[in-house]
C-alpha positions, 0 to 999 in steps of 0.5 A, spaced: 060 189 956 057 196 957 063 199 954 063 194 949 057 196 947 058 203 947 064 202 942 060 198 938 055 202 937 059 208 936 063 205 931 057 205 927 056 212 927 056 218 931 050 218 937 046 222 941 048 219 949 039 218 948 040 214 941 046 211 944 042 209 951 036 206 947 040 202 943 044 199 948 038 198 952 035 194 946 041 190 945 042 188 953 036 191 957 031 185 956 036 182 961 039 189 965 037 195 964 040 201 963 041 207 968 043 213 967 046 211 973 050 206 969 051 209 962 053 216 963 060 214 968 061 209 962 062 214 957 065 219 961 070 214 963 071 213 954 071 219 953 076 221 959 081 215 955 080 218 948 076 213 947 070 217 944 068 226 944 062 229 945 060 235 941 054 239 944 050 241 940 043 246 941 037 242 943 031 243 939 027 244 945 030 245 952 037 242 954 042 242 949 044 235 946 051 231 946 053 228 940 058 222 942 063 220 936 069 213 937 076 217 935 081 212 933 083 211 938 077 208 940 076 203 934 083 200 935 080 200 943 073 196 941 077 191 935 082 189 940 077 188 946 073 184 940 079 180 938 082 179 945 074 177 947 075 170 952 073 168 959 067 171 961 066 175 955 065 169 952 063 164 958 056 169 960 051 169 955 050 176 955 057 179 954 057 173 948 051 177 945 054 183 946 061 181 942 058 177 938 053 184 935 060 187 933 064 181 931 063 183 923 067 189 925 073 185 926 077 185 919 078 178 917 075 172 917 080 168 920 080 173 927 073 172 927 074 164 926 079 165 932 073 167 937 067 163 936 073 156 936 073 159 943 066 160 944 066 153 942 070 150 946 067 153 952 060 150 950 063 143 948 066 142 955 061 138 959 057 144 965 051 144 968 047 148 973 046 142 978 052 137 980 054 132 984 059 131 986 064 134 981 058 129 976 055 134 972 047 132 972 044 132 966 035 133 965 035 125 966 038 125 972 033 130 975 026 129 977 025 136 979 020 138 973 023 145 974 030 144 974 029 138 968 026 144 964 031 149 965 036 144 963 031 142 957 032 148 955 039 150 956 041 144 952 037 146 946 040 152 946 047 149 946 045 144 941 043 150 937 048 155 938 053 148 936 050 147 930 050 156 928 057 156 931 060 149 926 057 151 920 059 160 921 067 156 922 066 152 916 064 158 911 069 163 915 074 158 914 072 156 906 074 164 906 067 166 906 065 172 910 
């Protein structure tokens, strides 16, 4: 998700490692923060694939600055990890958010059909956070207040994200974009 993010942003435009970090962390930090902890390998690991470059640049003030730029190699990387997006990128909603901020970049309307139909089989496909048995239990069948609301709002989410996901295939799929 992180390096995702990283190509994503990059792919934009070349950034400051700041710039990146703050951007990042307002596409993903509401639910994990960003350390630089975290950041930082992920970026040198780009880099150390080919995947982007850092320039260093003077600082205006003290340390000098790194500008980090996607190289193509990098740009094929992130159109691949977009178009090949499955399994947990696009089961946990976090990595599904972080492909869905990117998906305008892949080039057709039809590659980018291809993965919402697999974010719509996966969000058809009957789940819950609670079961019995092998039984997926539903808010009706829980007097939990907490536990109802929760699925409340799961379902919620999931009827719109539904009803969002049917109407983007449908113009994606007349051709539009």
């Amino acid at each position: 998700m992180l390096e995702l993010a990283i190509l994503g942003f990059l792919y934009e435009q070349p950034l400051h490692g700041y710039e990146l970090k703050r951007r990042v962390a307002q596409l993903t930090g509401h639910v994990r923060p960003i350390a630089d902890g975290t950041l930082y390998p992920a970026i040198k690991r780009l880099e150390k694939a080919g995947r982007l470059t850092r320039q260093t640049e003077p600082g205006t003030r003290a340390a000098p600055r790194h500008v980090l730029t996607l190289t193509a190699e990098g740009r094929v990387e992130l159109l691949r990890r977009l178009r090949e997006a499955d399994g947990v990128e696009i089961t946990d909603e976090n990595h599904w958010f972080t492909v869905l901020a990117f998906l305008r970049l892949l080039g057709t309307p039809a590659d980018q059909a291809q993965v919402l139909r697999r974010r719509l089989a996966f969000l058809r496909e009957p789940s819950s956070f609670f079961y019995e048995g092998d039984r997926p239990l539903g808010a009706e069948d829980i007097t939990d207040p907490f536990r109802q609301g929760l699925l409340l709002i799961a379902r919620a989410t999931s009827e719109t994200e539904l009803a969002w996901l049917e109407r983007t295939l449908a113009t994606l799929e007349a051709g539009g974009g």
